[in-house]
N, CA, C and O of each residue as an XYZ file, in Angstrom:
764
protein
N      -4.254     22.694    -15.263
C      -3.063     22.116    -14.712
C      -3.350     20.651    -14.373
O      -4.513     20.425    -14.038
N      -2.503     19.610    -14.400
C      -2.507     18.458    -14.367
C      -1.042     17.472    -14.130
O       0.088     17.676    -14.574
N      -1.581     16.272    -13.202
C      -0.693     15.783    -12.606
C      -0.909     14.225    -13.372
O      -2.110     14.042    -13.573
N      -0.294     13.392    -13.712
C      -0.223     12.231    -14.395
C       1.188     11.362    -13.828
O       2.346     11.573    -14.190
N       0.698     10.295    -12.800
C       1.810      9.899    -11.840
C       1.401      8.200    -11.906
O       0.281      7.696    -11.825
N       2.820      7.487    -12.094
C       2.912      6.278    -11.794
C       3.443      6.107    -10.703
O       4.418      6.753    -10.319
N       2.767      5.048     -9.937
C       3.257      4.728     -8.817
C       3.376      3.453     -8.591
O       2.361      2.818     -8.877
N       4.723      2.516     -7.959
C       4.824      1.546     -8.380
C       5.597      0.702     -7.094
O       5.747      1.340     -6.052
N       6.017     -0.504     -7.134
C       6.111     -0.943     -6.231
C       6.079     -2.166     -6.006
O       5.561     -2.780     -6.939
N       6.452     -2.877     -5.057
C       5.958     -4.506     -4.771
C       5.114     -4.320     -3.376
O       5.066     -3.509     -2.451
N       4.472     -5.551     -3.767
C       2.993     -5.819     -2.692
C       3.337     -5.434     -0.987
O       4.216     -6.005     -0.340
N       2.899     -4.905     -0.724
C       3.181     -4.584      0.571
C       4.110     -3.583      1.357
O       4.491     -3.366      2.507
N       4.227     -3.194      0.328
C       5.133     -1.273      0.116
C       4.432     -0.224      0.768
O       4.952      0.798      1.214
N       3.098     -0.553      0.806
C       2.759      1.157      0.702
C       2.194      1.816     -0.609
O       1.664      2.923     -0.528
N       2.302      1.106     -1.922
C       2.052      2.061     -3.273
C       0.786      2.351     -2.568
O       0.780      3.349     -1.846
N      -0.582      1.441     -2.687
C      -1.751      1.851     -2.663
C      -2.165      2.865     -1.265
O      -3.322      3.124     -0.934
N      -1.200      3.241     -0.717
C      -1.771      4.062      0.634
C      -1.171      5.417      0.191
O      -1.531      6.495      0.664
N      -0.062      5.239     -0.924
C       0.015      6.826     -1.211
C      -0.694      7.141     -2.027
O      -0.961      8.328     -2.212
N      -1.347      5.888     -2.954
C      -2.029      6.783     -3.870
C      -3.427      7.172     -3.511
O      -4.108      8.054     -4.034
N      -3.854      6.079     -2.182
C      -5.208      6.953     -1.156
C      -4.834      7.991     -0.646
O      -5.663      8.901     -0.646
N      -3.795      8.200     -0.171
C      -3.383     10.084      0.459
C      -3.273     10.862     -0.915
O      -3.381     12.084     -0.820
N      -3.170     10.589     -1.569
C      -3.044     11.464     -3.015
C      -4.844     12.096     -3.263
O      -5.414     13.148     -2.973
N      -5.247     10.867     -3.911
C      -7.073     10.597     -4.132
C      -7.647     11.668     -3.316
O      -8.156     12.705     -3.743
N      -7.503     11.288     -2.025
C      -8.216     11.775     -1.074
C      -8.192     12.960     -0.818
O      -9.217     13.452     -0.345
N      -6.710     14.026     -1.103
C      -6.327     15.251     -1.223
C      -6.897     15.597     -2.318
O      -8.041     15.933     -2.010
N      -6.750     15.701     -3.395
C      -7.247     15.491     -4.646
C      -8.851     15.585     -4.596
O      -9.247     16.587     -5.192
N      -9.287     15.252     -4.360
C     -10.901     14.888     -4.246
C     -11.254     15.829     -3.197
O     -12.439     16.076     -3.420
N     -10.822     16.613     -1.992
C     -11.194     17.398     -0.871
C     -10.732     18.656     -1.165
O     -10.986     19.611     -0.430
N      -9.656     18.815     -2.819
C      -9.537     20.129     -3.085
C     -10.510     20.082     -4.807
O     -10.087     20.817     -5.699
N     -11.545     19.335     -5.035
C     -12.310     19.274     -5.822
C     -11.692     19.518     -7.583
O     -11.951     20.017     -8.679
N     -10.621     18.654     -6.722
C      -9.488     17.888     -8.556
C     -10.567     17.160     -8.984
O     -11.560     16.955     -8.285
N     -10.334     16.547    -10.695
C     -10.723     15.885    -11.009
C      -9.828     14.418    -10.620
O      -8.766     14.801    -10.128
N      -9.852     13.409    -10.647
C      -8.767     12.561    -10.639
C      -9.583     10.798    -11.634
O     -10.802     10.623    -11.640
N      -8.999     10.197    -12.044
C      -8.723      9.214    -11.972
C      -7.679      8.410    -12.057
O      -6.489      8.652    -12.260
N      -8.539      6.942    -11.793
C      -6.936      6.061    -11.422
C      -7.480      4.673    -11.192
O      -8.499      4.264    -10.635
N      -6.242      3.948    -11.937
C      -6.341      2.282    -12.512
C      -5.109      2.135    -11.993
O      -4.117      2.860    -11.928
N      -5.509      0.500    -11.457
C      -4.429      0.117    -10.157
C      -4.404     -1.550    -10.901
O      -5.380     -2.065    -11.446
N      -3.173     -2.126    -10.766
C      -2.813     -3.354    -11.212
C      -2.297     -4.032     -9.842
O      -1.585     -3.363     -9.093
N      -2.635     -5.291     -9.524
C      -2.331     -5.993     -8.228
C      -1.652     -7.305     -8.911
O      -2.380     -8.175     -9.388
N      -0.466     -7.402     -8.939
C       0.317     -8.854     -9.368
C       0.520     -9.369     -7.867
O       1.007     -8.672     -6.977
N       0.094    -10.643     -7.714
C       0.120    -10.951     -6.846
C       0.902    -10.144     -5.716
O       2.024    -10.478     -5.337
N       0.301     -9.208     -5.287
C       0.975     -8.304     -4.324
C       0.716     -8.865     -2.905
O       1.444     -8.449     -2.004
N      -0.147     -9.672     -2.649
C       0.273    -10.120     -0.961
C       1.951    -10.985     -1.126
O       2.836    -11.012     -0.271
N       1.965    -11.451     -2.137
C       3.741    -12.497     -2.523
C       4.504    -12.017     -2.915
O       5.382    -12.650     -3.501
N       4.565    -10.328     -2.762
C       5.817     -9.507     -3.137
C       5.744     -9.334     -4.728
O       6.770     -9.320     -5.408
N       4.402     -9.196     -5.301
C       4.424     -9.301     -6.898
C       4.535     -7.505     -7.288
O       4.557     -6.562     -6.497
N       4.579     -7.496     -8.439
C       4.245     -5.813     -8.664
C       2.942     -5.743     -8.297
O       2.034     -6.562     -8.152
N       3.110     -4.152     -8.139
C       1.928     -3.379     -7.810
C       2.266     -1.874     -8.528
O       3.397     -1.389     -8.491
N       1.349     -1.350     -9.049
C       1.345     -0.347    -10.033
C      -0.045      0.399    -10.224
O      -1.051     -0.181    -10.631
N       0.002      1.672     -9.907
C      -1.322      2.352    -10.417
C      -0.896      3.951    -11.057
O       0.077      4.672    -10.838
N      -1.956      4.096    -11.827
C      -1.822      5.303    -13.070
C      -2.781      6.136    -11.748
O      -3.661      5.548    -11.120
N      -2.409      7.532    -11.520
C      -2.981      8.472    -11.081
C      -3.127      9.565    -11.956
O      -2.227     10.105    -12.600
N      -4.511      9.898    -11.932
C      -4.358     11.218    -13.122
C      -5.045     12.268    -11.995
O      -6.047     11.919    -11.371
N      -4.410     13.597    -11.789
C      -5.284     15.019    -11.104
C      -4.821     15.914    -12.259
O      -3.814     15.989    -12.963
N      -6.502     16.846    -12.105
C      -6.332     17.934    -13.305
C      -7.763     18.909    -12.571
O      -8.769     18.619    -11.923
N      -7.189     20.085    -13.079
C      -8.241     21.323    -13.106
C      -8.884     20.898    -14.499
O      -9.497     21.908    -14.843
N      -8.986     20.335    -15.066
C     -10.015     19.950    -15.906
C     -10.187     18.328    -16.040
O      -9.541     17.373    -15.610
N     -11.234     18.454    -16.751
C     -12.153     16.856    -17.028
C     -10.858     16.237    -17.411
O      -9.967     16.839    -18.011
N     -10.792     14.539    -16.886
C     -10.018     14.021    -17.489
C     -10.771     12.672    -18.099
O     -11.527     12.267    -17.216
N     -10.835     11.991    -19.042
C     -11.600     11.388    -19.946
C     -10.633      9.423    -19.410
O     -11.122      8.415    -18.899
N      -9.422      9.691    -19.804
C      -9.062      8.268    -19.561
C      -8.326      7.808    -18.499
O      -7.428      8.577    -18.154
N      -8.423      6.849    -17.913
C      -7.417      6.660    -16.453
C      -6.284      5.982    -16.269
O      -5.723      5.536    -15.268
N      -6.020      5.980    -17.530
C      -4.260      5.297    -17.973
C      -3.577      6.819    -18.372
O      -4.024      7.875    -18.819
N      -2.287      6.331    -17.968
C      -1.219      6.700    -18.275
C      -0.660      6.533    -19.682
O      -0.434      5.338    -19.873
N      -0.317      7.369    -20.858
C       0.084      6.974    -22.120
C       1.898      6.868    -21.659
O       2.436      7.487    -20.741
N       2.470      6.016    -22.495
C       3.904      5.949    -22.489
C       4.247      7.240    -23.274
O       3.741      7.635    -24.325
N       5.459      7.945    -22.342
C       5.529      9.304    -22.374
C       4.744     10.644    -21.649
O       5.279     11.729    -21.417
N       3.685     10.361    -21.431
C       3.280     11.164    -20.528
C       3.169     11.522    -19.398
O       2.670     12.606    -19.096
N       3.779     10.361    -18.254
C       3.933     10.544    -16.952
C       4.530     11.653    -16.500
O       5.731     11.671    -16.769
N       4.053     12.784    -15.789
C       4.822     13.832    -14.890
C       5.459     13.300    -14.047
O       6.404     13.957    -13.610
N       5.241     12.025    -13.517
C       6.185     11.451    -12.607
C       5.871      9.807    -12.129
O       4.845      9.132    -12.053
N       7.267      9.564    -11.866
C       7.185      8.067    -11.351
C       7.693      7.873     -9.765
O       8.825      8.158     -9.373
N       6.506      7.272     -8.852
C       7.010      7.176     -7.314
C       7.415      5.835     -7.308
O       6.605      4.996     -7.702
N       8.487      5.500     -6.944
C       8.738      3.915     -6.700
C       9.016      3.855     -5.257
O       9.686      4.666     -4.618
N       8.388      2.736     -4.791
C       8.999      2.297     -3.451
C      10.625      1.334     -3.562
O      11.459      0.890     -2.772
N      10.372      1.381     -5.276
C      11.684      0.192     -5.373
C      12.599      0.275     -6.530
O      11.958      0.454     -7.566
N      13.957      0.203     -6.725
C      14.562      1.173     -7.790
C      14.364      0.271     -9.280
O      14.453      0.933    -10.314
N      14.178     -0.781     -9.365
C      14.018     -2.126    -10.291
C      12.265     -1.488    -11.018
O      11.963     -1.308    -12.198
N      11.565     -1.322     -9.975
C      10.282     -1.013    -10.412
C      10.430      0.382    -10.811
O      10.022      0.364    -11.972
N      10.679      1.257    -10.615
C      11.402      2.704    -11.194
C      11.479      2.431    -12.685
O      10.471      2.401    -13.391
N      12.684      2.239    -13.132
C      13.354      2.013    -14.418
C      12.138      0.615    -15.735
O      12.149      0.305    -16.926
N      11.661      0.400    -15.012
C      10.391     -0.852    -15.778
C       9.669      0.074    -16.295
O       9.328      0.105    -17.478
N       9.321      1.079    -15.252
C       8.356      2.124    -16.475
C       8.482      3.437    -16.528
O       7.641      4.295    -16.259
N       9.935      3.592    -17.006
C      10.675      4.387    -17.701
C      10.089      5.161    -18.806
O      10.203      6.387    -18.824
N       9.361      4.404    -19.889
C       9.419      4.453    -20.788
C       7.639      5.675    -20.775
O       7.182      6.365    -21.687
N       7.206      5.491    -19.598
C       5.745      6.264    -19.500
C       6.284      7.652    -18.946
O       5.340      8.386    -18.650
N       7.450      8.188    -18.736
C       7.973      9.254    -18.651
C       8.023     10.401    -19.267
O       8.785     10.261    -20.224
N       7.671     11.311    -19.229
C       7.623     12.430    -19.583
C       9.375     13.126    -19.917
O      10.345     12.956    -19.179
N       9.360     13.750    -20.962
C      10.942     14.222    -20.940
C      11.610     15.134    -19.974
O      12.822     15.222    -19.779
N      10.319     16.037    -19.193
C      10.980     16.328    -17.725
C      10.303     15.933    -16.334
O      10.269     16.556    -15.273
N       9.708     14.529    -16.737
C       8.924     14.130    -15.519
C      10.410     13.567    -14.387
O      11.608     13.337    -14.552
N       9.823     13.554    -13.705
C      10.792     13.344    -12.109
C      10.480     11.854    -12.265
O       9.867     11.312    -13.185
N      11.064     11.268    -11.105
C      11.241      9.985    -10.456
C      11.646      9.546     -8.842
O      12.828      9.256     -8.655
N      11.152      9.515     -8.226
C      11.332      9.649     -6.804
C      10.823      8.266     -6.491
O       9.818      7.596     -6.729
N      12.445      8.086     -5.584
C      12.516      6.512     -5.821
C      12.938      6.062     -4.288
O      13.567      6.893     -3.633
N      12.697      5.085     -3.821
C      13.945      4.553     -2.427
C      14.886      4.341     -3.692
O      14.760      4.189     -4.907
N      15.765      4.403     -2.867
C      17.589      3.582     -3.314
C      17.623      2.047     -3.121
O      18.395      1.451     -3.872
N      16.943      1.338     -2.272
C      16.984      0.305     -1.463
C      16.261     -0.804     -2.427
O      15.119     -0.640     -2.855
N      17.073     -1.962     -2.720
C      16.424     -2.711     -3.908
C      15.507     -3.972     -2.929
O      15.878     -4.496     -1.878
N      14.470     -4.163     -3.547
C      13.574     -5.016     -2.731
C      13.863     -6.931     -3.797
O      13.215     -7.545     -4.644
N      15.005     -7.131     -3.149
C      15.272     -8.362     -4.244
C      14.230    -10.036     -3.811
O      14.600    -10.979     -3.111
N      12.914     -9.853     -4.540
C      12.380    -10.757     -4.839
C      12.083    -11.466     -6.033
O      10.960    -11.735     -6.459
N      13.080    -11.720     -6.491
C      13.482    -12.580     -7.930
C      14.519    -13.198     -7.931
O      15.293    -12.484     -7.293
N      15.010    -14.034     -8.227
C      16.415    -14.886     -8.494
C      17.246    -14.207     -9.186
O      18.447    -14.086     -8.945
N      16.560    -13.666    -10.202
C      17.601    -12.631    -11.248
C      17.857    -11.480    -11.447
O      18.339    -10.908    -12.425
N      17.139    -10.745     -9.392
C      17.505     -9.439     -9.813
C      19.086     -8.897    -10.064
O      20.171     -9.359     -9.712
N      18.709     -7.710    -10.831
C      20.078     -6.816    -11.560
C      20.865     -6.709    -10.119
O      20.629     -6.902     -8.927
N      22.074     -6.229    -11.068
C      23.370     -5.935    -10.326
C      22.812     -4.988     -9.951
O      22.303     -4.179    -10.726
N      22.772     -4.828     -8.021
C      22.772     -3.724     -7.980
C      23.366     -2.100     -8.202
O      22.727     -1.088     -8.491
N      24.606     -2.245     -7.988
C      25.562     -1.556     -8.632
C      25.307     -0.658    -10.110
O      25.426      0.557    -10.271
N      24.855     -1.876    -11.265
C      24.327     -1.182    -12.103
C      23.145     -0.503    -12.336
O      23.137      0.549    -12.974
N      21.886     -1.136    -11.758
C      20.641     -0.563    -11.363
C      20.644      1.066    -11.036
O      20.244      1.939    -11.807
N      21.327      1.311     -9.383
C      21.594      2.871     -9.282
C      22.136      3.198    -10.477
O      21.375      3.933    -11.107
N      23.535      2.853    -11.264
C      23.693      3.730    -12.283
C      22.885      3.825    -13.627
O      23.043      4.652    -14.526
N      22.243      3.090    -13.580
C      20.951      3.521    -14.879
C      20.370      4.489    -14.174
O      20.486      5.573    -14.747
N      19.686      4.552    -12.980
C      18.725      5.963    -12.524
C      19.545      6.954    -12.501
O      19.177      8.000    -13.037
N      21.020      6.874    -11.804
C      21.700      8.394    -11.743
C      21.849      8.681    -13.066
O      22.464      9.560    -12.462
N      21.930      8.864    -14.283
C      22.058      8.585    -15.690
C      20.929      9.459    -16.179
O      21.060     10.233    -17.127
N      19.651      9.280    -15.389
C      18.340      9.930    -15.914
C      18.614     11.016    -15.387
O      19.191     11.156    -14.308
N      18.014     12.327    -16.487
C      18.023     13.862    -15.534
C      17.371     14.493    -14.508
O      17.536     15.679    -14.225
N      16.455     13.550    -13.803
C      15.195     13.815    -12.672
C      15.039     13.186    -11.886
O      13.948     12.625    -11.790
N      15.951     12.989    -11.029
C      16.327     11.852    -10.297
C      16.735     11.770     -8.732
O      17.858     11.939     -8.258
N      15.390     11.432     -7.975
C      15.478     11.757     -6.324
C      15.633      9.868     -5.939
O      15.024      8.827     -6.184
N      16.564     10.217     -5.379
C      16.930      8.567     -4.620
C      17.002      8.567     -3.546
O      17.511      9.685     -3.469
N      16.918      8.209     -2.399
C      17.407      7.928     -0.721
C      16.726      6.552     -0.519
O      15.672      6.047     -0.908
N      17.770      6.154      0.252
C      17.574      5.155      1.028
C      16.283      4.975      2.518
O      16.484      4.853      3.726
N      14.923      5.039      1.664
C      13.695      5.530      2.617
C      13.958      4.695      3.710
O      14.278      5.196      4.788
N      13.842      3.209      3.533
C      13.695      2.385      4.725
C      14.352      2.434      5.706
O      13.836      2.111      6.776
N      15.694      2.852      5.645
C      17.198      2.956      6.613
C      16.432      4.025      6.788
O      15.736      3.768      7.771
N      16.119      5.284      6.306
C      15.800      6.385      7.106
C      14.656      6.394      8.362
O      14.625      6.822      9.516
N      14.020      5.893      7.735
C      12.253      5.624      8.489
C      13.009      4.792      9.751
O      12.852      5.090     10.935
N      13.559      4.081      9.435
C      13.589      3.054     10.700
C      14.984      4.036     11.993
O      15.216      3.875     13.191
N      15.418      4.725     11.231
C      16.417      6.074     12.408
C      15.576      7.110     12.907
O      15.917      7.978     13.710
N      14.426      6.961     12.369
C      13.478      7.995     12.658
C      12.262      7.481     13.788
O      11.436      8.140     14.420
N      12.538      6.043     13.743
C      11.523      5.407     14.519
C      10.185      5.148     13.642
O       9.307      4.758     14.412
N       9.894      5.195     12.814
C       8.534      5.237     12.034
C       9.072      4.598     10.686
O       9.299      5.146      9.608
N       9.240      2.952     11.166
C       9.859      1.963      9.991
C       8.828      2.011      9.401
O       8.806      2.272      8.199
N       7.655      1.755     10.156
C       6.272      1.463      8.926
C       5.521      2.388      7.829
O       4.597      2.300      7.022
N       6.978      3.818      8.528
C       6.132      4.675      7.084
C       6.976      5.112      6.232
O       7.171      6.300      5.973
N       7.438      4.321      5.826
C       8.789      4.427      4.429
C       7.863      5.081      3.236
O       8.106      6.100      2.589
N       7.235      4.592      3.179
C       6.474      4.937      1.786
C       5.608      6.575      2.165
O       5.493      7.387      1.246
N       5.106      6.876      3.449
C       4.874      8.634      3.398
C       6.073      8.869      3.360
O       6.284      9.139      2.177
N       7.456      8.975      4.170
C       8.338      9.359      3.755
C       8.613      9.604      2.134
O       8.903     10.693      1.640
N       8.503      8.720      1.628
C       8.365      8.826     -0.167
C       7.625      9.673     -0.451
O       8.032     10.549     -1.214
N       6.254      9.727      0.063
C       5.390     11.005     -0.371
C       6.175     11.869     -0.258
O       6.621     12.398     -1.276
N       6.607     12.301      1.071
C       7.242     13.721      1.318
C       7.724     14.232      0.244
O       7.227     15.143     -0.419
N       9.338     13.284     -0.080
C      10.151     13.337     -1.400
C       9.599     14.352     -2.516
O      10.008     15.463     -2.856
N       8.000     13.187     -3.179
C       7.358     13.620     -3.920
C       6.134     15.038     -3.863
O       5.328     15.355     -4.737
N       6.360     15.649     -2.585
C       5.532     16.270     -2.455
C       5.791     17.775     -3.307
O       4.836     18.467     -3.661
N       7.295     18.177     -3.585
C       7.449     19.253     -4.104
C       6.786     19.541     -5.835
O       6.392     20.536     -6.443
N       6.901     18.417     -6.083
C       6.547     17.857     -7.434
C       5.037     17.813     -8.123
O       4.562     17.860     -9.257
N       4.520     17.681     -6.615
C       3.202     17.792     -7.265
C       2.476     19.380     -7.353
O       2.394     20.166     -6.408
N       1.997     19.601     -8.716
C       1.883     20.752     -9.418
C       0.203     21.374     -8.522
O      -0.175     22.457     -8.074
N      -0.470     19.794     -8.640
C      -1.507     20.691     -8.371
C      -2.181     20.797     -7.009
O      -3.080     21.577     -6.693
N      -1.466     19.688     -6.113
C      -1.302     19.596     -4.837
C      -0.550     19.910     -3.956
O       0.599     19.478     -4.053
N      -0.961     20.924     -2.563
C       0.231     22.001     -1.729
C       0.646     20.517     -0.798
O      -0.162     19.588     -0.815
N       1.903     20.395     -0.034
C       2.098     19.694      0.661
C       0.966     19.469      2.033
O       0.708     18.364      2.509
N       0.546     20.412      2.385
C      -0.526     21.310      3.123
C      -1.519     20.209      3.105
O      -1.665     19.295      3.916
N      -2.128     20.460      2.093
C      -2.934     19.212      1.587
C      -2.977     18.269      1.504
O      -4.038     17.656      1.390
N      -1.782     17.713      1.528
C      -2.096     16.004      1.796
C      -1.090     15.837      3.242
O      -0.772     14.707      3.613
N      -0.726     16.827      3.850
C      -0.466     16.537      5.353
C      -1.976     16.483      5.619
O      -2.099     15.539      6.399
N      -3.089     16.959      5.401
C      -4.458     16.927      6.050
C      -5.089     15.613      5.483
O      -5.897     14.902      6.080
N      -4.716     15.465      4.561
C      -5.340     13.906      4.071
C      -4.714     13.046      4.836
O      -5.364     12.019      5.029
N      -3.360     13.106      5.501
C      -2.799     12.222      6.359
C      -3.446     12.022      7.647
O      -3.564     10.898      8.137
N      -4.018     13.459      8.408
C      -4.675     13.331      9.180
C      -6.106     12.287      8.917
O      -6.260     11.113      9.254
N      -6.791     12.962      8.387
C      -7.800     12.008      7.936
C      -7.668     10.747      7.955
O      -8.217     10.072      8.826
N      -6.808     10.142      6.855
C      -6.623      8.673      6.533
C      -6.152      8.238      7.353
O      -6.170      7.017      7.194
N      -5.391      8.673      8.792
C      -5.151      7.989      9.523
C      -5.372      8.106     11.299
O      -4.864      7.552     12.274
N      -6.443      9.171     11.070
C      -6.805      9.343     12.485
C      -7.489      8.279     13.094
O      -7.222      8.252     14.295
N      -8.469      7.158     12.660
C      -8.630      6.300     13.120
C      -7.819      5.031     13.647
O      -8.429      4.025     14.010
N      -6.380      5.107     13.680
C      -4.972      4.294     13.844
C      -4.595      4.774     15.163
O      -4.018      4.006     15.933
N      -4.941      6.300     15.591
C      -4.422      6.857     17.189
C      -3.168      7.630     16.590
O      -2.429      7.356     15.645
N      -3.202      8.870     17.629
C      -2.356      9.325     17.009
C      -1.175      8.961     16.966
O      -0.466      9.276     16.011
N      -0.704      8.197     18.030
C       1.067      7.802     17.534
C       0.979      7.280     16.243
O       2.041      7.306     15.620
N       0.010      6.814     15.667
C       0.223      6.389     14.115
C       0.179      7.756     13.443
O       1.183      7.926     12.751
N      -0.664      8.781     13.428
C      -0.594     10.021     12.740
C       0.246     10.523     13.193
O       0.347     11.487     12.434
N       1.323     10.685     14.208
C       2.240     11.929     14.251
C       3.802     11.024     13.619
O       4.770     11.618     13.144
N       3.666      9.088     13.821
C       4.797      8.780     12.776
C       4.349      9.297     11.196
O       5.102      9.849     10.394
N       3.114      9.006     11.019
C       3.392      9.408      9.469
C       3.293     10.985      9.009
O       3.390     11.370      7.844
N       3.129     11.627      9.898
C       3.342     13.488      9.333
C       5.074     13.475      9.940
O       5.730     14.335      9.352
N       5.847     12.722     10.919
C       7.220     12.643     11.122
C       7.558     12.507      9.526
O       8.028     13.401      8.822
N       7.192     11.114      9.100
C       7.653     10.382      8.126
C       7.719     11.543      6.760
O       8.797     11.846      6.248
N       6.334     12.138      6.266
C       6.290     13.188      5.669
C       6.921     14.250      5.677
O       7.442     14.630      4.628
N       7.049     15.066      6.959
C       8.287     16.018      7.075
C       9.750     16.032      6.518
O      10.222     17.036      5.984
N      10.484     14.788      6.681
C      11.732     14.454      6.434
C      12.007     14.188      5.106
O      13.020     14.563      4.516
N      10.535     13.132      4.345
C      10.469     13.683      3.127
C      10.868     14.745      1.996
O      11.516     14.798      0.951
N       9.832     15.834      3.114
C       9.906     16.913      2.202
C      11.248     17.683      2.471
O      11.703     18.502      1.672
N      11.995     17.268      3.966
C      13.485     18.188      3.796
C      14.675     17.403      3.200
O      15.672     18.117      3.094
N      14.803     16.445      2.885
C      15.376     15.624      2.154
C      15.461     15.636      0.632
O      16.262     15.054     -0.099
N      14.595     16.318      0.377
C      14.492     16.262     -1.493
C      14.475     17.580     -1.889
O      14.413     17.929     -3.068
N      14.547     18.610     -0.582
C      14.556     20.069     -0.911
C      16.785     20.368     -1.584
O      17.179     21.478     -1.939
């Protein structure tokens, strides 16, 4: 069994902290995993993008082939639809709704949502508005995990609520009980 996930984003989202709660679950239930991470100028709001691979068996390369993604996490709906094309024909997409406009020429938004509602696998909410009614603005992106947590084949939600502990018990816990908040709502939101 095997999980093959893009995760994507602009600099300062969160991509790279879900894909350490991922890793880290992954690696403590003795998955194989690898994973290649691209940094466009991400402290200046550039893309940010990494290929995650988990499998009950050896996995040999740490890219993502176009078409094979089981799934795409976006923190941002623009970065969603860019790598479309590494999708699997029933891979998911679990996305915020909320467009992060750092370009002069981003798309209509208007049309943007309707290219994703259009696709057949298609989880949208508005993470940031949620996180921040929830009190735990800074964890938009576990919230996103949550989303994505049903999805993952070879990981129980279970499991990376404990990687949450971990990765963030050194923060105190009001930082660990916003981001298992943040995670919870996640996962009842996309049920």
């Amino acid at each position: 069994m095997k999980n093959d996930i893009i995760l994507v984003g602009v600099g300062g989202q969160g991509i790279l902290t879900i894909a350490t709660i991922i890793g880290d679950a992954a690696a403590a239930a003795g998955l194989y995993l690898k994973q290649a991470e691209v940094h466009g100028m991400s402290q200046r709001g550039g893309d940010v993008q990494s290929n995650l691979r988990l499998s009950t068996e050896p996995i040999y390369s740490d890219l993502i082939r176009r078409g094979e993604a089981d799934m795409i996490i976006s923190m941002e709906p623009m970065e969603a639809l860019r790598y479309i094309d590494y999708l699997n024909c029933n891979g998911q997409i679990i996305t915020s709704s909320t467009p992060f406009k750092n370009i002069p020429n981003y798309p209509n938004e208007e049309t943007l949502m309707q290219e994703l509602k259009s696709l057949p696998h298609v989880t949208a909410q508005p993470i940031e508005e949620m996180a921040k009614e929830g009190n735990f603005a800074k964890s938009a992106n576990i919230l996103l995990l949550g989303m994505a947590a049903k999805h993952l084949k070879v990981l129980s939600a279970d499991q990376l609520r404990q990687s949450i502990l971990r990765l963030f018990a050194s923060k105190g816990q009001a930082v660990v009980d916003a981001n298992l908040q943040a995670f919870e709502l996640g996962i009842k939101v996309a049920e």
